[in-house]
C-alpha positions in Angstrom: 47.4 18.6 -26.6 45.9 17.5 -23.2 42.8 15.6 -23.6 40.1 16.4 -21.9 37.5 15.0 -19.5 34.3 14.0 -20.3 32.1 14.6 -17.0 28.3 12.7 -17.7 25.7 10.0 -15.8 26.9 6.9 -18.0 29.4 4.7 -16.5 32.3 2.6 -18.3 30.9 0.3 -19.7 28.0 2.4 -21.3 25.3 2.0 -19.3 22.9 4.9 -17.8 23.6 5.6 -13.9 20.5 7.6 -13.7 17.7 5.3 -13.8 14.4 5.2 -12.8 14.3 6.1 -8.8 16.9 8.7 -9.3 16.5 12.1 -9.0 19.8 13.8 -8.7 23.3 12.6 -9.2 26.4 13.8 -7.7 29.4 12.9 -10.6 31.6 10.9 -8.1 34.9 12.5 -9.4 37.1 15.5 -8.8 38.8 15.8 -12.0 36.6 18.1 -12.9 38.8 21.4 -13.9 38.5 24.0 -16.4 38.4 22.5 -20.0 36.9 19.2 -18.9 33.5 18.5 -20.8 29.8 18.2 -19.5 27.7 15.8 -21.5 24.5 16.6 -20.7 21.0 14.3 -21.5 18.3 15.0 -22.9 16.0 14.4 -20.0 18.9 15.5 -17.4 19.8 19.4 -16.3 23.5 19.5 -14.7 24.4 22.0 -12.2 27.6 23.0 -11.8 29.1 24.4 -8.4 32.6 25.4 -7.2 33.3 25.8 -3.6 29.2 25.5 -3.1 28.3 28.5 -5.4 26.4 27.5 -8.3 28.3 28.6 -11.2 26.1 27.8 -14.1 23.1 25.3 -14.9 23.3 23.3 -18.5 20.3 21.8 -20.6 21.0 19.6 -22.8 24.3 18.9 -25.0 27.9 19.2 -24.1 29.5 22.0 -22.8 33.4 22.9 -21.8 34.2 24.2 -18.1 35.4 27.6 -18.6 35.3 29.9 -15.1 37.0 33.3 -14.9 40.4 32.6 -14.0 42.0 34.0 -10.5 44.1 36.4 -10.8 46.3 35.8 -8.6 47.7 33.2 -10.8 48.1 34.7 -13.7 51.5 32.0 -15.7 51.6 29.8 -13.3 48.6 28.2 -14.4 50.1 27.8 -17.9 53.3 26.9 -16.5 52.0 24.2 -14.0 48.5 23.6 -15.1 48.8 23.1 -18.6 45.9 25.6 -18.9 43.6 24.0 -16.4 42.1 25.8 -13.7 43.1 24.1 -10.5 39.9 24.8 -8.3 37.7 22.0 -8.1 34.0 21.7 -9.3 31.0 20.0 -8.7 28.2 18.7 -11.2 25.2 17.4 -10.1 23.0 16.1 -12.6 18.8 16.8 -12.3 16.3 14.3 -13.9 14.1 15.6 -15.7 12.1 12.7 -16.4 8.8 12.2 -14.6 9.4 9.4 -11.6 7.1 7.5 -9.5 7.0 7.9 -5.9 5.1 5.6 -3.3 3.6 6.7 -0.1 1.8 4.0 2.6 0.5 4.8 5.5 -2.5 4.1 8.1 -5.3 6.0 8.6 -8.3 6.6 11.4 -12.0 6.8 10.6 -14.5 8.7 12.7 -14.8 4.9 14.5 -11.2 4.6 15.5 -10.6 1.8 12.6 -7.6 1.7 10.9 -7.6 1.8 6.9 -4.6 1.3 5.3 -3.9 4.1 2.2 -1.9 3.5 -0.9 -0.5 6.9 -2.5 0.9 6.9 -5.5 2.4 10.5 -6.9 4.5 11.3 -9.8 6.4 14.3 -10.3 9.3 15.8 -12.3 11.6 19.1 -11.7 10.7 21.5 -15.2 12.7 24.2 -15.7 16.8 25.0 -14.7 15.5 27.4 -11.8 13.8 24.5 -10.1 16.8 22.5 -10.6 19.0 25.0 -8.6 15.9 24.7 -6.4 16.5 21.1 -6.0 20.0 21.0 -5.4 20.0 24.1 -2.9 17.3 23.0 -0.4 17.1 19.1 -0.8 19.7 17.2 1.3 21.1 13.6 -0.2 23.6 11.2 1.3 26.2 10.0 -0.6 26.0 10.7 -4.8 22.4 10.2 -5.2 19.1 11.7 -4.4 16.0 8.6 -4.7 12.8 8.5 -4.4 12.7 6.9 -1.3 15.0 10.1 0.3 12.4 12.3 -1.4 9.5 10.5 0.4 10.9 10.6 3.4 10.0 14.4 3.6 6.5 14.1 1.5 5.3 11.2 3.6 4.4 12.7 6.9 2.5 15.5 4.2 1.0 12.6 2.9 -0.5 11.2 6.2 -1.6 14.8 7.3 -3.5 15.7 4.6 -5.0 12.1 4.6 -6.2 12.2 8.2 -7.5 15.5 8.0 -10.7 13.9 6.2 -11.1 10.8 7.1 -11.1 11.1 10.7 -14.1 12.9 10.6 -15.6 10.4 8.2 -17.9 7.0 8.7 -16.0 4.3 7.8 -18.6 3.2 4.9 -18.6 6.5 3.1 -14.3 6.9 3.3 -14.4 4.9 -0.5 -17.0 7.9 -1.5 -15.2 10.4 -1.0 -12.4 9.5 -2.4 -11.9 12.0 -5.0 -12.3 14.5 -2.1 -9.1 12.5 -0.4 -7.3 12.6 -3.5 -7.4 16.5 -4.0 -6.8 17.2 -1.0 -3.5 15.3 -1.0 -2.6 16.9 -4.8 -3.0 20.3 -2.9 -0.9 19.7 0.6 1.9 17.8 -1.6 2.3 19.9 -4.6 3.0 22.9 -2.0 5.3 21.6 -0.4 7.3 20.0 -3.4 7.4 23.4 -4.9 9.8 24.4 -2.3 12.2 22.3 -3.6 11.7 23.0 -7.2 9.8 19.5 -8.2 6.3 19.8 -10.1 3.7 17.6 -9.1 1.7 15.8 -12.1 -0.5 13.5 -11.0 -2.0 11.6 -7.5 -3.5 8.2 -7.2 -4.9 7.3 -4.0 -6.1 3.6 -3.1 -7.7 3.3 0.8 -9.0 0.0 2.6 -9.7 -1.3 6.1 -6.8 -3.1 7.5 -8.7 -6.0 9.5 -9.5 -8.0 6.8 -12.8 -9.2 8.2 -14.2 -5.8 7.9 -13.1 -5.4 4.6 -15.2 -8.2 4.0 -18.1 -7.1 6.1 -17.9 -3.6 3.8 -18.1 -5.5 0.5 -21.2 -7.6 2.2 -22.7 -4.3 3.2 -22.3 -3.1 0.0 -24.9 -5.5 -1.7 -27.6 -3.6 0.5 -27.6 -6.4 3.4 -28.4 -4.7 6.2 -25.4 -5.0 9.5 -27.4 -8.1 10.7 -27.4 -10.1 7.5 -23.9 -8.7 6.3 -22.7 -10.7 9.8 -24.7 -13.7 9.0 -23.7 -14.6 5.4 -19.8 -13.7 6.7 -20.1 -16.3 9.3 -22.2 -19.0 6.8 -19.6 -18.2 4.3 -16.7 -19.0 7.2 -18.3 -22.5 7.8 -19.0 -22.9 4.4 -14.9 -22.6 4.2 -14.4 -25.6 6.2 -17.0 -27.8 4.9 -19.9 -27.8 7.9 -23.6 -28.4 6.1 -25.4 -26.3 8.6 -23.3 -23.4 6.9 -27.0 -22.6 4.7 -29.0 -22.2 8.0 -26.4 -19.4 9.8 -27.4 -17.4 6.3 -31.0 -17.5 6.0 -31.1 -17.6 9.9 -32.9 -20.8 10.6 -32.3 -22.9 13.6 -31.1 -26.5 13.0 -31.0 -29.6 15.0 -29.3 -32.6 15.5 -30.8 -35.9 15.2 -34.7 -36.5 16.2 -35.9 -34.6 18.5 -38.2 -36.1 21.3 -41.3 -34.7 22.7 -42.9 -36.6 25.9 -46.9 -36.6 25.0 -49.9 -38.4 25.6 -53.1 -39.5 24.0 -54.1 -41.7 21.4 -53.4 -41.4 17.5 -49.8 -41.3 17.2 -48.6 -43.6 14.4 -45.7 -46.3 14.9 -42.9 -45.3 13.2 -41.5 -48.3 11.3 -38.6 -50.7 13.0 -39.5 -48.5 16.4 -40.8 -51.2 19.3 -43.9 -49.8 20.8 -43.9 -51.8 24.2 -41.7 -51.2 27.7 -41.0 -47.8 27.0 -38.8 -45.9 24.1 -39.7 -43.8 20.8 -43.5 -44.9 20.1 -44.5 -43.0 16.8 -45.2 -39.9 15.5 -48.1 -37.5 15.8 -48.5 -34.4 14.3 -45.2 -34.2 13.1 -44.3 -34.8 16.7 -42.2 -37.5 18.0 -43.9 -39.3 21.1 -41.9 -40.8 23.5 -43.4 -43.5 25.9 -41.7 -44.0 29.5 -41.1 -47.6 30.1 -43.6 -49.8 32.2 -42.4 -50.2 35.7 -44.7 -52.6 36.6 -43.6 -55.3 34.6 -40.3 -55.6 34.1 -38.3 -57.6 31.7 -37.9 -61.5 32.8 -34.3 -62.7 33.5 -32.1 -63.8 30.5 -31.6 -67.5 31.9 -30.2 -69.4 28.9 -29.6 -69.4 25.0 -32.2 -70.2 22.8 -32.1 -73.8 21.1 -29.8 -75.4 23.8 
């Protein structure tokens, strides 16, 4: 008795080739003939094709290859086939599982800035006729559809449906009307996956400027500081970064000076200030709060240094 093949998605050595990221998979073999057996998952469908038609779609269980035979061969195929069909099949095995896809992309405002979006989507094929759906209109390289392959198509979708709102949207109120964003993605993607036989379950949608500095400037804006202020406190918050002490000033918006500063006065009733000399010219005291500079006497100037002191 000839024993027969057993045609599923794990390889030798037990494990599952149909992990997360894959949607379809192509069984790499072709000793696939009539008799051979299809394991089939619970969370897989496998379709099975023979010279491209689809011959049959399996749920889950196993299930042995039998085909009409040709006619034309009539005993030969006992004779030289041991009972096996000698047309070869195809079985591509459909997920059924729900996967995550990832979408990224950038995005205008009504201001020209760029925001950069975040989409995540998850979907699933349901039934057997959207698994024939799958495998008749989807193209895939090599023995596997992915993810990735699968976003290739929903991704410019994605962007589409994204820009269609925000362009025409301030660049403060994109975050608001986010939910707005988010259905209108569900509805421009879940049309066009049904094409292909893939349900769409659910859309998350994450947006934010991509200048960094005007996220910033947003989150400032968003405690109610007016454009102004929201500038300021960025900037005192910059120095801050690096250590400089006039970093308090730049956020209240006070002016601040270095050192003493001198005003040349005159008049009577300014007060020495202590260690200061008050003679030939120089800082003189303070009035008022004001510091009061004298300009040295030019009619006597300072005698000659002619020796040292003591000698």
């Amino acid at each position: 008795m000839a024993v027969r093949n057993v045609i599923s998605t794990l390889n030798t050595d037990g494990t599952e080739v149909m992990g997360p990221g894959i949607l379809m998979y192509h069984h790499p073999g072709n000793d696939i003939v009539n008799g051979s057996l299809l394991t089939v998952e619970s969370n897989h469908f496998c379709v099975l094709k023979s010279r491209g038609a689809i011959l049959n779609v399996y749920e889950t269980g196993q299930y042995p290859v039998e085909t009409p035979q040709h006619p034309l061969l009539g005993s030969f195929q006992q004779a030289f086939y041991s009972g096996q069909s000698p047309w070869q099949y195809e079985a591509l095995f459909v997920s059924r599982a729900k996967s995550v896809v990832k979408a990224q992309g950038v995005a205008l405002s009504r201001e020209l800035a760029e925001l950069v979006y975040d989409v995540d989507y998850y979907v699933h094929v349901d039934t057997p006729q959207d698994a024939v759906k799958l495998v008749t209109h989807m193209p895939y390289k090599g023995h596997a559809l992915t993810t990735e392959a699968l976003n290739a198509y929903v991704g410019p979708v994605v962007e589409q449906a994204i820009n269609q709102l925000v362009q025409v949207t301030p660049l403060e109120q994109v975050n608001e009307k986010i939910h707005e964003i988010t259905e209108l993605v569900r509805g421009h993607v879940q049309d066009f996956l049904s094409i292909y036989g893939v349900t769409l379950n659910d859309v998350k949608v994450l947006m934010r400027p991509r200048d960094e500095r005007m996220r910033e400037l947003i989150s400032l804006r968003a405690f109610g500081l007016s454009e102004l202020d929201a500038v300021r406190y960025y900037v005192a918050l910059k120095m801050a970064e690096h250590g400089l002490l006039t970093a308090p000033n730049m956020a209240v918006g006070a002016p601040f000076n270095v050192g003493l500063t001198a005003a040349a006065v005159t008049g009577a009733g300014s007060t020495a200030l202590p260690g200061m000399p008050t003679d030939g010219g120089g800082i003189a005291g303070v009035r008022g709060g004001t510091t009061v500079v004298r300009e040295p006497d030019r009619q006597s100037p300072r005698p000659a240094v002619s020796g040292v002191a003591g000698l």
